[in-house]
MARDOBA-261301 format. One record per residue (C-alpha): residue number from 1; residue in one letter; x, y, z. Coordinates in steps of 0.001 Angstrom, whole numbers, plus 500000, padded with zeros to 6 digits. Example, Ala and Ser with C-alpha at 12.3 -4.5 7.8 and 13.67 -1.06 7.14 Angstrom:
% MARDOBA-261301
     i   aa       px       py       pz
     1    A   512300   495500   507800
     2    S   513670   498940   507140
% end
This chain:
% MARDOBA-261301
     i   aa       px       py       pz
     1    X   259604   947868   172030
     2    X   260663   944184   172733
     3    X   260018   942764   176662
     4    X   261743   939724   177687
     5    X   259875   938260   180493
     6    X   261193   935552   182772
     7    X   259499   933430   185374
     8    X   255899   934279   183423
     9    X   254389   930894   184721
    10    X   254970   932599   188575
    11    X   253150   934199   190962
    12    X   254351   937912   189939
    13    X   254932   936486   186229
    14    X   251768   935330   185435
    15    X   250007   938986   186448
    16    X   251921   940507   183559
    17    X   249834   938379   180909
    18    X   247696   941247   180890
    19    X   250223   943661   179233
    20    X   249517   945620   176227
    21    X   250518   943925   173207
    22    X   249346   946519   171061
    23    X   252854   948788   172663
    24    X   254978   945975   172967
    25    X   256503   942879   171911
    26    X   256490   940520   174850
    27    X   259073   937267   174915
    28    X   257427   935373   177839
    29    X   259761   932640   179491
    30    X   259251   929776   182118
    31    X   261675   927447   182889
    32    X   260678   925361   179879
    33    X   261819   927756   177565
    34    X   264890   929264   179546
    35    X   266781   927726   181880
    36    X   267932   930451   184435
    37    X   269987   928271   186594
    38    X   272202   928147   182893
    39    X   274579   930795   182538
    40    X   275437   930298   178825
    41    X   271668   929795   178074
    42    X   270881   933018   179006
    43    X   273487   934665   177505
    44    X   272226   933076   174020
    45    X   268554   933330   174819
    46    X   269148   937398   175390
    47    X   271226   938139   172848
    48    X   268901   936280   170362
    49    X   266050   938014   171913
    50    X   267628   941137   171336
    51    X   265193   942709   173900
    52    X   265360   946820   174844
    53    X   263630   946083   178268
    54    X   264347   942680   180392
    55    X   261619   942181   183465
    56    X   262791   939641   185651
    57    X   260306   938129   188209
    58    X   262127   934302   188145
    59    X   263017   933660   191625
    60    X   263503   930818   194675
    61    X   261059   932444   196692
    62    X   260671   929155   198823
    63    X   262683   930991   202223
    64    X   262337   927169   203979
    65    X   263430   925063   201257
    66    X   266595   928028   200636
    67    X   268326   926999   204039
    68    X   268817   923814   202251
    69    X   268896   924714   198833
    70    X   271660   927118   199032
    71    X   273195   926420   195506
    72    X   269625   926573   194016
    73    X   268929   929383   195876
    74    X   272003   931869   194588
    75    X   272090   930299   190860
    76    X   268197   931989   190690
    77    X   268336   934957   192586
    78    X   271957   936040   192426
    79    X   273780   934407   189080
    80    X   270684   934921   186925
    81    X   270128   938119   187606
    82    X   274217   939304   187503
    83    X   274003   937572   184364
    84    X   270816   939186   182622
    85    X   272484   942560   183818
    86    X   274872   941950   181974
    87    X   273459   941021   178714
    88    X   271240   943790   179305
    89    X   274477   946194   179662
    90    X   275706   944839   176395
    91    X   271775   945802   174316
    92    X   271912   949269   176013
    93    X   268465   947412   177579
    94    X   267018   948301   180973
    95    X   266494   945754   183365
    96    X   263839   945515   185607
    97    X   264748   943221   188721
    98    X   262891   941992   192103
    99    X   263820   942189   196078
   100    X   262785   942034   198730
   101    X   262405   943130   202069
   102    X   264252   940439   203682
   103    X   267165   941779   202955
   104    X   267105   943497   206117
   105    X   267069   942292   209408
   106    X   264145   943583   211121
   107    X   266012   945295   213553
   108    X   264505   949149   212863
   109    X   261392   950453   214271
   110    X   260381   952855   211336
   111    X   260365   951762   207963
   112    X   263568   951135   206362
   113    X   265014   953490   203387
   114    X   267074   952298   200378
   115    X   270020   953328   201942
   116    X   269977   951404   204874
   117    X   272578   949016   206269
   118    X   271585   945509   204897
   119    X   271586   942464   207098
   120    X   269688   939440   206053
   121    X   268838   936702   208344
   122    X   268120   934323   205721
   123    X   269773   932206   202935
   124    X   266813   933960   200682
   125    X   267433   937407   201672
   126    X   271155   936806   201121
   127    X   270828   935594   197915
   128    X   268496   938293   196971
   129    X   271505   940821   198186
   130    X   274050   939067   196033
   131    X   271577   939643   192940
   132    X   271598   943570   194182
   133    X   274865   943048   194266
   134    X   276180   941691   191620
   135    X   273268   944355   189440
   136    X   275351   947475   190142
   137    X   278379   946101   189569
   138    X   277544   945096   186242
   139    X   276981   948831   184926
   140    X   273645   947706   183623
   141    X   270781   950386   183129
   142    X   269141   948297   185989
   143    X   266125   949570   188420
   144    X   265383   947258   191265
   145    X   261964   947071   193310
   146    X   262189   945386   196935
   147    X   258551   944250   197411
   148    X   257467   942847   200593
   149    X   254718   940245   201348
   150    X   253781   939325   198311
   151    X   250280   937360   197407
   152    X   248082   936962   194809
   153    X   244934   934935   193477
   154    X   247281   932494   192002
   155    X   250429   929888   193376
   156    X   251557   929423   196759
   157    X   251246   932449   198984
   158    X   249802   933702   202599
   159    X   246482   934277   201305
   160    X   245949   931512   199740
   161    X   247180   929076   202769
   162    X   244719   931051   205243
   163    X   241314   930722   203343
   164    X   242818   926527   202942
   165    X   242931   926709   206271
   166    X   240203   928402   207165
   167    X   237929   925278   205529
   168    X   239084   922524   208273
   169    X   240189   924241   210890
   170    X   238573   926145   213951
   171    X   241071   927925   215132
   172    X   244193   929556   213141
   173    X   247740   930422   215129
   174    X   249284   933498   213404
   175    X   252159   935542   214318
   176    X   251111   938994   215376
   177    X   254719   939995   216143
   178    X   255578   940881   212626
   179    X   255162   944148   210606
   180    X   255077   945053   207414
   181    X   252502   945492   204039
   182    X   250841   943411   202464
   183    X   251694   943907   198854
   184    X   249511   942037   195876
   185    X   251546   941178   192500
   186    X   248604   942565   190320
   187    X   249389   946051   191662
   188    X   253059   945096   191314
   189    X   252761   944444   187604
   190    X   250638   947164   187239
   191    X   253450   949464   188106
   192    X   255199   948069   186355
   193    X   253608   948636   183394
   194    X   253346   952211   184364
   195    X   257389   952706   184744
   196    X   257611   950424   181352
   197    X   255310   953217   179370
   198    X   257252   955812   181470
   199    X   260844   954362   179833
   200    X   259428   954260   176574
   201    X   258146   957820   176481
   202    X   261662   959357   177883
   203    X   265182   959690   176868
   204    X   266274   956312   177921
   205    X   269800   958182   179766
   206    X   267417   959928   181896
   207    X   264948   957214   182937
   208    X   265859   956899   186919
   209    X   267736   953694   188065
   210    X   268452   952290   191300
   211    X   266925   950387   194185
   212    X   263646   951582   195193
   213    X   261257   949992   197218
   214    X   257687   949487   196177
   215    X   254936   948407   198533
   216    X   251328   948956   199401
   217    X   250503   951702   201933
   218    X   249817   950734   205601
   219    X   250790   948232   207652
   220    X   249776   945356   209415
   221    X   250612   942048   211254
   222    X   250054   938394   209721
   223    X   247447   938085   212034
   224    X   245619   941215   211144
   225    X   246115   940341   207760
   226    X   244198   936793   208186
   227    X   241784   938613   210719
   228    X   240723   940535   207073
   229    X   241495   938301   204509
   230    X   238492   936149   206633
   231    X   236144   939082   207190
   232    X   236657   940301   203621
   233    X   236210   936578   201936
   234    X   232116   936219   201375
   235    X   232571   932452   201499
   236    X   235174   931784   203838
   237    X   234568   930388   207279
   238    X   235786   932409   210397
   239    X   237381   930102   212564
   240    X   239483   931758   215553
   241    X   242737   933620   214591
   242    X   245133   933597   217573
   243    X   247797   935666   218214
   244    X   251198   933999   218733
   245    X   254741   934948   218424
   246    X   256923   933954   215700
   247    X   259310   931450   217765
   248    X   256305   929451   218296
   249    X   256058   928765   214420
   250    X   257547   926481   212869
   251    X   259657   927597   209860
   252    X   263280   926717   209469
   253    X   264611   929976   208283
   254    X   264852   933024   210760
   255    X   262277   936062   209693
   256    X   262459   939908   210569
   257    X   260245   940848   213050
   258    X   260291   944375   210843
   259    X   259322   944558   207522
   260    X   258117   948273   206310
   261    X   259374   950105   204109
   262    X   259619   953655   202899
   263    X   258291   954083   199623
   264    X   258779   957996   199409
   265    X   261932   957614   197387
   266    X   260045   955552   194978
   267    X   256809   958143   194928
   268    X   259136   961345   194616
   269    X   260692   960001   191935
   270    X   258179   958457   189687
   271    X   254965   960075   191059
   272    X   252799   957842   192119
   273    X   252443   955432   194701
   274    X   250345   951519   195493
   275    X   246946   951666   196698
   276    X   246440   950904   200742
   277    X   247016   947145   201464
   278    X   243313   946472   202095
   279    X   241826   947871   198535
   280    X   244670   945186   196870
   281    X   243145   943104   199418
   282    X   239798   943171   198663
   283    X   240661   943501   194712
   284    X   242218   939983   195041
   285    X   239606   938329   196973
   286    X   237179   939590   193549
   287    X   239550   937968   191697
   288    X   239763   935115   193637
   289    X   236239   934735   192966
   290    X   235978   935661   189535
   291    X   238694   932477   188931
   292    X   235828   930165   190458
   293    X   238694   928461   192440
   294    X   236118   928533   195435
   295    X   238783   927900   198533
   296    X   240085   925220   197010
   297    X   243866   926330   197938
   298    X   246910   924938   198744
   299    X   250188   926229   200055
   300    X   252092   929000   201644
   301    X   254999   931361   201587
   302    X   254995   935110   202261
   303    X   258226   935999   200162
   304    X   258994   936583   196804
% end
């Protein structure tokens, strides 16, 4: 089996170094090596690749910088993708895509289903639609995963920001009107990996496609989630987190307010599930750690 990986030097990319190689053949791409803003490269790269499973984790995941990036924005997360489908359609490959869960507005009060109306509020979460989009429509052997606050050890992300932060500063203002899960890319790629040995063991007409969403279980606020990510880090300081409401942050694009969703679709149909959102937790804080990076961390954005 031959894997073409794209956006390997990212913060979901990079957790996949750790595939087997002894299964698999993996092609792993950053922007140096394929230009996904480049229709006609990828169409070249692909069908020189000749892969029988594409996993794409490339994305603008920068939801600020997309309200004025909107070109940028769609060519990554809604050309690229159409186009890999398609290439993908043409090898009899599967693709493997990314969400999110901003594709939704945040309007619900129980966590949304796969068949939900869609209603971004964002340039990102549009774009991310259009890539949905433009998937199905392509015929592909496609199955997409909406995530939902997404961190790891590595790259800009939530985590990251808040033990930063947590070196100069005494007291930390974080929304506490937002819900949703916490979801770590290492147990991301890890399922990954799973559904990737599950395609490869089964008659590829029968593998299930579709949009499913994949998240950790639980739920939390961004506060509560810096309230642990401090009491779980041994050598972080615990300055004061206070509660605040989202209009009182500044951020240029809008957010949901909302942001669960219901994994049972994904669970009955491949039979298994992500670990609770504090085990990912304190697995990342280990490695975290482990990487000797100390809290020597910069930068922040919850979306993928």
């Amino acid at each position: 089996m031959r894997i073409l990986l794209t956006g390997s030097n990212g913060q979901l990319g990079s957790e996949f170094r750790t595939l087997d190689r002894s299964a698999a053949e993996v092609i792993s791409t950053g922007s140096r090596e394929l230009d996904l803003t480049d229709e006609q490269e990828i169409r070249h790269f692909v069908r020189d690749a000749k892969p029988s499973v594409i996993i794409n984790t490339a994305a603008f995941s920068d939801m600020d910088a997309a309200e004025r990036n909107w070109d940028a924005c769609f060519a990554l997360n809604a050309m690229a993708p159409v186009v890999l489908a398609e290439e993908a359609h043409r090898l009899d490959a599967l693709l493997i895509h990314y969400s999110t869960d901003q594709v939704f507005d945040g309007s619900k009060t129980e966590p949304y289903l796969e068949c939900d109306r869609t209603s971004p509020l964002n340039v990102y979460g549009a774009s991310k639609l259009a890539g949905e989009q433009g998937i199905a429509s392509s015929f592909a052997r496609a199955l997409i995963l909406r995530l939902g606050w997404i961190y790891s050890a590595r790259g800009e992300n939530f985590l990251r920001s808040i033990l930063r932060l947590s070196r100069y500063s005494n007291e930390l203002h974080v929304a506490a009107d937002q819900i949703g899960a916490p979801t770590s890319t290492k147990a991301v790629a890890r399922a990954t990996e799973r559904l990737v040995h599950m395609y490869n063991g089964s008659r590829k007409t029968d593998f299930p496609t579709g949009i499913f969403h994949l998240t950790a279980q639980g739920a939390t606020t961004w506060h509560g989630f810096a309230e642990t990510i401090l009491s779980m880090a041994p050598a972080a300081r615990r300055p004061l987190v206070t509660p605040t409401e989202t209009a009182e942050n500044a951020s240029f694009a809008k957010r949901p307010r909302y942001c669960l969703l219901s994994c049972r679709k994904f669970v009955a149909t491949f039979g298994f599930e992500l670990s609770p959102w504090e085990e990912q937790l304190e697995e990342v804080l280990h490695e975290v750690r482990d990487l000797n990076t100390s809290w020597e961390l910069i930068g922040c954005d919850e979306a993928i």
